[in-house]
C-alpha positions in Angstrom: 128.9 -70.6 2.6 129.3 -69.7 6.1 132.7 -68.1 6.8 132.0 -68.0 10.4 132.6 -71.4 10.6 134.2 -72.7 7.8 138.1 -71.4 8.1 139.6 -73.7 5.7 137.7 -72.1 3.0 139.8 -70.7 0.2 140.6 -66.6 1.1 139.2 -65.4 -2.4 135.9 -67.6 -1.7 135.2 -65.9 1.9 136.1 -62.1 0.6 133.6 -63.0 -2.1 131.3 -64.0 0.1 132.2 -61.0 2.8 131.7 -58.8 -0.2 128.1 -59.9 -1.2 126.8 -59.7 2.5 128.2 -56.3 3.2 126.5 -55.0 -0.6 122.9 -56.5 1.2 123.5 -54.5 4.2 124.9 -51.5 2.9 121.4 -51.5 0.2 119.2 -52.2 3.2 120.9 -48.8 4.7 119.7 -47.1 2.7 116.3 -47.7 3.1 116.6 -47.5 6.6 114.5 -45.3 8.8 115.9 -43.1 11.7 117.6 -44.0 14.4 116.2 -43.6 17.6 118.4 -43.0 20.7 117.7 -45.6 23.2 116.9 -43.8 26.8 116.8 -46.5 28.6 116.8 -50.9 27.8 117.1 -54.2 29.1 120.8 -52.6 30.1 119.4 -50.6 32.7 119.2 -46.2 32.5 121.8 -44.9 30.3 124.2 -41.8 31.9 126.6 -40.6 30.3 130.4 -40.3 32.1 132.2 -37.2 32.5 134.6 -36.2 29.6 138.4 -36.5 30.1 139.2 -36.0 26.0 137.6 -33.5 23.3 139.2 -34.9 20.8 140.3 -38.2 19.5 143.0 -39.0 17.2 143.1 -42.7 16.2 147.0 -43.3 14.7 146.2 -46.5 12.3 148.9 -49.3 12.2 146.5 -50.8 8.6 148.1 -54.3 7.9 149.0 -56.1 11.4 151.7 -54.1 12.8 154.3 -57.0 15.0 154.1 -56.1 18.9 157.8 -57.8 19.1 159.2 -55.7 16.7 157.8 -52.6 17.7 156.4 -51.8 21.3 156.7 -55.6 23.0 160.5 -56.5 22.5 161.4 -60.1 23.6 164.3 -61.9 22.9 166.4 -60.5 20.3 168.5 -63.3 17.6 170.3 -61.3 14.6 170.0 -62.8 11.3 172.0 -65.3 10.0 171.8 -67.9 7.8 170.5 -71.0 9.5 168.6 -69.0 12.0 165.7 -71.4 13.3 162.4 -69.9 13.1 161.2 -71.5 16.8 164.3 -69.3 17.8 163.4 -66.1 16.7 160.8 -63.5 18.7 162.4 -60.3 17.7 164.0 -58.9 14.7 165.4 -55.8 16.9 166.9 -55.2 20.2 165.6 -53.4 22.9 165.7 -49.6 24.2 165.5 -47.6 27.0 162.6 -45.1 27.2 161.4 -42.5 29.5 160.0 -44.7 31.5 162.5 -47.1 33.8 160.5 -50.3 33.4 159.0 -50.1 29.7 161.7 -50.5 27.1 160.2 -50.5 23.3 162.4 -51.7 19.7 165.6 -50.0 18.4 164.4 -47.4 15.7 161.3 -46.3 18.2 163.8 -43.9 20.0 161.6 -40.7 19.6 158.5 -43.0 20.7 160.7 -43.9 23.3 161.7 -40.4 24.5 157.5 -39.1 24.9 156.5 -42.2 26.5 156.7 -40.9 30.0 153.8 -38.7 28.5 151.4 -42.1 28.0 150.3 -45.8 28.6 151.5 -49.0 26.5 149.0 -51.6 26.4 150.8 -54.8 26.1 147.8 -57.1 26.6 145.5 -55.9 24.2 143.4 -59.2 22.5 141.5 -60.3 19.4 139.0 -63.0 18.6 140.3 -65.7 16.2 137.4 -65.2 13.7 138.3 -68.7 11.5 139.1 -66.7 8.6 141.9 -64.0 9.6 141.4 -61.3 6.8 142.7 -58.3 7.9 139.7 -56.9 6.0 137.3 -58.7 8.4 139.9 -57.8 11.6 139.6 -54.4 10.8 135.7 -54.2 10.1 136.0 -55.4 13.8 138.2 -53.4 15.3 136.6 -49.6 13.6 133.1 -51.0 14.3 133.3 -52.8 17.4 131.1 -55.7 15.7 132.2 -59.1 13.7 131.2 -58.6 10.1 128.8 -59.4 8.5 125.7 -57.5 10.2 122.5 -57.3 8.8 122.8 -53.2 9.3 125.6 -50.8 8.2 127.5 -50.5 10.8 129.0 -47.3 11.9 132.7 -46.5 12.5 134.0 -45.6 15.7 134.1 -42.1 14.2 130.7 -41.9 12.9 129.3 -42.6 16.7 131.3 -39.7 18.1 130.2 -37.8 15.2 126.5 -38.5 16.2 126.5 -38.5 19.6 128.6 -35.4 20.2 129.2 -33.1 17.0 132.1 -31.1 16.1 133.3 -28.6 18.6 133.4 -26.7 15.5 130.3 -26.7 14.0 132.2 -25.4 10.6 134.3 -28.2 10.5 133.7 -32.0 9.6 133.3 -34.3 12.9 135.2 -37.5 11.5 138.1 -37.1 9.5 139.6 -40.0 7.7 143.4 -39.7 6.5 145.7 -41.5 4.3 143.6 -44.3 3.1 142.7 -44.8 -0.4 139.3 -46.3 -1.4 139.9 -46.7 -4.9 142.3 -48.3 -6.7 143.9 -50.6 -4.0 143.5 -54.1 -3.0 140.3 -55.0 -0.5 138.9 -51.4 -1.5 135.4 -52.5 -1.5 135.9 -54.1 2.2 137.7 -50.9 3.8 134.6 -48.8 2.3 132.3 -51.3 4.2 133.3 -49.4 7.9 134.8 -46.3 6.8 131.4 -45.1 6.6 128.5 -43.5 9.0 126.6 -46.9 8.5 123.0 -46.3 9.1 123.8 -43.0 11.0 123.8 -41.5 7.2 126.6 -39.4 5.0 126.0 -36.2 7.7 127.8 -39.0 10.3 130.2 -40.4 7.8 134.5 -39.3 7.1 135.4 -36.6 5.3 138.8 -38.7 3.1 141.7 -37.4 2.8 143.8 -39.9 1.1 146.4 -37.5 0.3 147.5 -35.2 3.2 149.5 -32.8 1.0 146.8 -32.5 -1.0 144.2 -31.8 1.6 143.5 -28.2 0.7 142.5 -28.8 -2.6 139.5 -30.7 -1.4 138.3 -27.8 1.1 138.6 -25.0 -1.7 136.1 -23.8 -4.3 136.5 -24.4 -8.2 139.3 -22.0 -9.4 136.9 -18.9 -10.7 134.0 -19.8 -8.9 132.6 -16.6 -7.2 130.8 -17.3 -3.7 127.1 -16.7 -5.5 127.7 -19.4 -8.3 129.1 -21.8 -5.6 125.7 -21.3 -3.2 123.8 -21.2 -6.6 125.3 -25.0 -7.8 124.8 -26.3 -3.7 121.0 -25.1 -3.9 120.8 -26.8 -7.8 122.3 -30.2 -6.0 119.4 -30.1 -3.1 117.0 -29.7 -6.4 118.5 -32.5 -8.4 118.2 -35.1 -5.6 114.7 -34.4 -5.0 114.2 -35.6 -8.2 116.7 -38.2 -8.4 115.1 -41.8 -9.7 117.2 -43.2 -6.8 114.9 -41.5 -4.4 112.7 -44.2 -3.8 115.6 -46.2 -2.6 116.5 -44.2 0.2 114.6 -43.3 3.6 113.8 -39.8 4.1 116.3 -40.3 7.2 118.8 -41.0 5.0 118.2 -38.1 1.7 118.1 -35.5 4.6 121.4 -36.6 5.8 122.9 -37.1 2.7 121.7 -33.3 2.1 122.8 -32.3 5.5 126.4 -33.6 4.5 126.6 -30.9 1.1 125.5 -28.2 3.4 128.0 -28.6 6.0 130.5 -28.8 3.0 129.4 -26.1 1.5 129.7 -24.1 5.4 133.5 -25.1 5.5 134.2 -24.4 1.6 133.1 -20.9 2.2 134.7 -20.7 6.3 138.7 -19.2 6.7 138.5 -22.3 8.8 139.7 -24.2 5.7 143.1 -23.2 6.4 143.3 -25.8 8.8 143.8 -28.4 5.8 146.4 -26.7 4.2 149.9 -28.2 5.7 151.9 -25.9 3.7 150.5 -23.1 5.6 152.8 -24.7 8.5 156.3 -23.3 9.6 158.9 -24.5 7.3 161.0 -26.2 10.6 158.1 -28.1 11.9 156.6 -29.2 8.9 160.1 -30.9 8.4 159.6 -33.0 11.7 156.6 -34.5 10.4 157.7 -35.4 6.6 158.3 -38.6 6.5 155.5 -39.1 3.9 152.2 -39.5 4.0 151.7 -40.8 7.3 153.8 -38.3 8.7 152.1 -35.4 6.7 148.5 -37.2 8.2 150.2 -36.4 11.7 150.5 -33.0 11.0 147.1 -32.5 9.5 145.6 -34.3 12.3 146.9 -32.0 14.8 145.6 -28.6 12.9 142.4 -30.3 12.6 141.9 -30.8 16.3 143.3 -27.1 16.6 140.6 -25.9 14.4 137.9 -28.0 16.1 137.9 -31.9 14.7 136.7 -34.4 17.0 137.6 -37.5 15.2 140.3 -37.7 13.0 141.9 -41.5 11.8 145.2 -41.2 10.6 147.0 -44.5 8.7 149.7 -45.7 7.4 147.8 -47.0 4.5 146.4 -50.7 4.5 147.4 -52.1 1.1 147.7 -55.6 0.5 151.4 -56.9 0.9 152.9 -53.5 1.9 153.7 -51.1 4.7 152.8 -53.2 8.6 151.5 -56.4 6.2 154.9 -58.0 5.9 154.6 -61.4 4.8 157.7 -60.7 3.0 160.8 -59.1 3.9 159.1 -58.8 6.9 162.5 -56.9 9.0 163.8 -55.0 6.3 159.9 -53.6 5.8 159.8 -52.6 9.5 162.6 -51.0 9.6 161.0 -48.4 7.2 158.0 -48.5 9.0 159.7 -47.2 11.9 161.1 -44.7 10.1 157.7 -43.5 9.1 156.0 -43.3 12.3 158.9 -42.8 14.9 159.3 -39.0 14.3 155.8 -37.8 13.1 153.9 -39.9 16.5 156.4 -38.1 18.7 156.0 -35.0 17.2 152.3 -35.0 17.5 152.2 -35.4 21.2 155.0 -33.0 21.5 153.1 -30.5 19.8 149.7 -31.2 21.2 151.6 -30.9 24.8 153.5 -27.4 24.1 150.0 -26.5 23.1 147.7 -27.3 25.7 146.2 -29.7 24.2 147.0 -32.9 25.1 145.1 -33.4 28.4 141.7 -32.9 26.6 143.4 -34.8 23.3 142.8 -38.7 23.3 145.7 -40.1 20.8 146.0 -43.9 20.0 148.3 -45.8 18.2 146.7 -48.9 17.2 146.2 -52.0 14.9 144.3 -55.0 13.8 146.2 -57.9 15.1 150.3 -58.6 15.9 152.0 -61.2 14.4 154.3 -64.1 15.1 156.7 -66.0 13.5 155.4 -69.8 14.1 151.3 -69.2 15.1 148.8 -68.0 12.5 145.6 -66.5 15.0 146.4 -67.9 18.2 147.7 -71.0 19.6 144.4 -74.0 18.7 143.5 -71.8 15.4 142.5 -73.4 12.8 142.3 -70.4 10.3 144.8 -71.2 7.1 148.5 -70.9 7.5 149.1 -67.8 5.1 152.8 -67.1 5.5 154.8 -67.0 2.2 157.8 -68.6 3.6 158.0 -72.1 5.3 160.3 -74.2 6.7 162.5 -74.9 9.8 165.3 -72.5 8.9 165.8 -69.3 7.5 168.4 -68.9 4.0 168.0 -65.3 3.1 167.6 -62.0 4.7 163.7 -62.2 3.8 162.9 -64.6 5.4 164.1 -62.9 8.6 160.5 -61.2 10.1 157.2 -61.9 11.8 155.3 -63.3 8.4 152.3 -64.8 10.3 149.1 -62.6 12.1 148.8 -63.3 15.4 145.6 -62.3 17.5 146.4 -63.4 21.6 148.4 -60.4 22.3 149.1 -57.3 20.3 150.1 -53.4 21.5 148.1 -50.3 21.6 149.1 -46.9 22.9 147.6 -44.5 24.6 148.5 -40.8 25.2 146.4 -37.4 26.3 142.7 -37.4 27.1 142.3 -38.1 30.9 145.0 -41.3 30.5 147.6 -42.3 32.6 151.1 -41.0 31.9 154.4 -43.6 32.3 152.1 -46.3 32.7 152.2 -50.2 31.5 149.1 -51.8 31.6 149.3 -56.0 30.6 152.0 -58.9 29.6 152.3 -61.1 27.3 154.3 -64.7 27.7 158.3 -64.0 27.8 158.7 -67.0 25.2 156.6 -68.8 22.4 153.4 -68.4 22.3 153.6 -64.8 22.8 149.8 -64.8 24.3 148.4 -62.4 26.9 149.3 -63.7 30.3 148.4 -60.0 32.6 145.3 -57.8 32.2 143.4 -59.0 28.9 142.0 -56.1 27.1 139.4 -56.9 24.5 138.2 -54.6 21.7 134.6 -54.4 23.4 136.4 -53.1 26.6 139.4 -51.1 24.9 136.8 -49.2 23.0 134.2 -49.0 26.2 137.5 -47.6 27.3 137.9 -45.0 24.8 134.2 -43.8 24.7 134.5 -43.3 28.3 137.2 -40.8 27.7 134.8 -39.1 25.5 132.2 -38.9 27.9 130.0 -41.5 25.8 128.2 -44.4 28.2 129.4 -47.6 26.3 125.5 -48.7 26.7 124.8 -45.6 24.5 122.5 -47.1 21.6 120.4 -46.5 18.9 117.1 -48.6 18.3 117.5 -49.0 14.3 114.8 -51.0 12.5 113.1 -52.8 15.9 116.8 -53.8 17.1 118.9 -51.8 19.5 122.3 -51.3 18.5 125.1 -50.1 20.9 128.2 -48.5 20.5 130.3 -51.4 22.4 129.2 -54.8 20.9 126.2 -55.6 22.4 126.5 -52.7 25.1 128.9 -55.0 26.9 132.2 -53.1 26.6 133.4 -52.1 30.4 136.0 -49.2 30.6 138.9 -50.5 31.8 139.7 -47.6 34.8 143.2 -48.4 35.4 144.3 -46.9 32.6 142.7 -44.0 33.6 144.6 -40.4 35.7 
């Protein structure tokens, strides 16, 4: 079965399918030779911009996070029973920011109060790809290409990670935060681009599911002198050159696997390490962050990029159902959500500011799709209605939300890294459907935009078994310079 063009087929059928192709490309990675940088192609010479950001922090809305509930208010109804669902845009009123001409939702107020300090991208677009999984949106949106692909395909992360390093060379270039890969629904499709794809493990995140918990993972076995811990790293190196599963793996790929341990084993033995521990943190700001996990991530994010991090994902945690994927109770869920990332996002920027870091510091606040509550995908779709609740009116307070995903028009923010401060950039439609009307910004073009910051060409590619591969699909991402100080 095709799921490319077949998007009545049932949801469990196309992850199945999904599934199967992504376990063919992710074997075939392993077997993989090197990449080789591509000088030059049919693009034309490739030169590389000037750097406005040395860092990157990617703040991850995981589950389809509703523009006109969060950062694109519109008309505002109040429940009540009765309340027609053609009638209703927003579940919250509108607030003032920093910024005269950009309001943002009630319970966003600390949001609101920094946003002098950024750009809102109201305009910010994604393809309706038949079948809207937000496993398959998200593949897209970390990797810049439509899943499935016939090679692993690297994370945003995992290209910065190649292409520049750490500014640190102790500690880990991509940092992943807050997302389990085990024991969660879709697990096996959020491992399929939280990975260094054929770049190898040296390229790949370092996860941190737990924030609180991050120290543990950076610290030695409790007893374990510095001479048994280089004695068991050395044993490792032995055991995988005589691991049966060597012949399934390139040399490209067993050197970087082994390149991975021994940058571990540099951190696990550098006083850098205290970067992961949060409890290390000042009692009063710590308590600005905790809101949770998320806001925990914050706060490890920015000690991270103090320390020398380049890339460092932070999420609220996609998990079927919950958190921004509110196909039920969908205003009474979002109103928790803003609790969750009001303070900790605020904070962050705050902190990164009073530290001189925020000019050279790229943050985004970003998610997969919006959502709506009439239009599944985008006006025309033909991708299966997957809302829980139907029907013209609405008889309970749960049914009062944005149930459906929504792909014309959704909201990204922008802050630091060479990026405009007070700025609104894009418009969607006043009234129903909610699509981009001002200033399109695709993900090809939002993340051209992005490596630009970084001082990576969005041609930059990598030839990888006789086929070029770039970091903007197809190398045909163009920065968008508006946004841009």
């Amino acid at each position: 079965m095709n799921f490319e063009t077949d998007p009545a087929a049932p949801e469990s059928i196309v992850r199945r399918d999904f599934l199967r192709r992504l376990s063919a490309a992710g074997a075939a990675a392993l077997a993989a030779g090197t990449p080789k940088v591509l000088a030059d192609s049919t693009l034309g010479e490739i030169e590389h911009p000037r750097p406005t950001a040395d860092a990157c922090i990617l703040l991850w809305m995981g589950g389809g996070m509703a523009a006109p509930d969060t950062f694109d208010p519109k008309r505002y109804m109040p429940f009540e029973t009765g309340l027609s669902y053609k009638d209703m845009l927003s579940t919250f009123p509108a607030i003032d920011t920093a910024v005269d001409h950009i309001k943002i939702c009630q319970g966003l107020e600390n949001i609101a109060a920094v946003m002098d300090r950024g750009t809102l991208i109201r305009s910010h677009v994604q393809p309706d790809l038949g079948s809207i999984l937000h496993s398959r949106h998200q593949f897209h949106w970390h990797t810049g290409y439509v899943p499935p692909q016939t090679v692993a395909t690297p994370h945003l992360g995992a290209w910065m990670a190649r292409v520049l390093g750490a500014p640190n060379p102790v500690m880990p270039a991509f940092i992943n935060i807050g997302q389990r890969l085990e024991g969660v629904g879709e697990s096996e499709e959020l491992k399929a681009f939280t990975t260094g794809g054929f770049f190898g493990s040296e390229f790949g995140p370092m996860n941190l599911p737990y924030p609180d918990q991050a120290a543990v993972s950076v610290r030695p076995p409790k007893g374990m002198q510095s001479q048994r811990f280089a004695d068991r790293n050395r044993l490792f190196r032995r055991l995988v050159d005589a691991s049966p599963d060597r012949d399934r793996m390139s040399d490209y790929h067993q050197e970087s696997m082994l390149q991975s341990m021994d940058a571990a084993y540099r951190l696990l033995s550098s006083d850098d390490r205290k970067a992961f521990d949060i409890t290390l943190e000042p009692r009063d700001s710590y308590e600005k962050y905790d809101t949770g996990r998320f806001g925990q991530g914050c706060l490890l994010a920015r000690r991270l990029v103090e320390s020398g991090a380049r890339f460092v994902e932070v999420t609220t945690e996609y998990v079927p159902f919950l958190n921004w994927d509110t196909h039920n109770d969908g205003h009474t869920t979002m109103q928790r959500m803003h609790r969750e990332i009001d303070r900790p996002i605020a904070q962050l920027i705050l902190d990164l500011e009073a530290r001189n870091l925020l000019d050279r510091t790229l943050v985004i606040v970003a998610s997969e799709f919006s959502r709506d509550a009439l239009t599944e995908g985008q006006p025309g779709s033909n991708a299966n209605d997957q809302a829980r609740f139907k029907g013209d009116q609405m008889t309970e307070l749960k049914h009062y939300g944005l149930h459906r995903h929504f792909t014309a028009g959704s909201s990204v923010l922008m802050f630091g890294g060479g990026i405009k401060r007070g700025h609104l950039h894009g418009a969607t439609s006043p009234e129903r459907p909610l699509v981009t009307i001002e200033d399109p910004v695709s993900i090809e073009d939002l993340h051209a935009t992005i490596m630009t910051a970084m001082g990576i060409s969005p041609r930059t590619g990598f030839e990888i078994e006789g086929r070029p591969f770039y970091v903007t699909s197809d190398g045909k991402g163009q920065s968008v310079e508006r946004l841009f100080a």
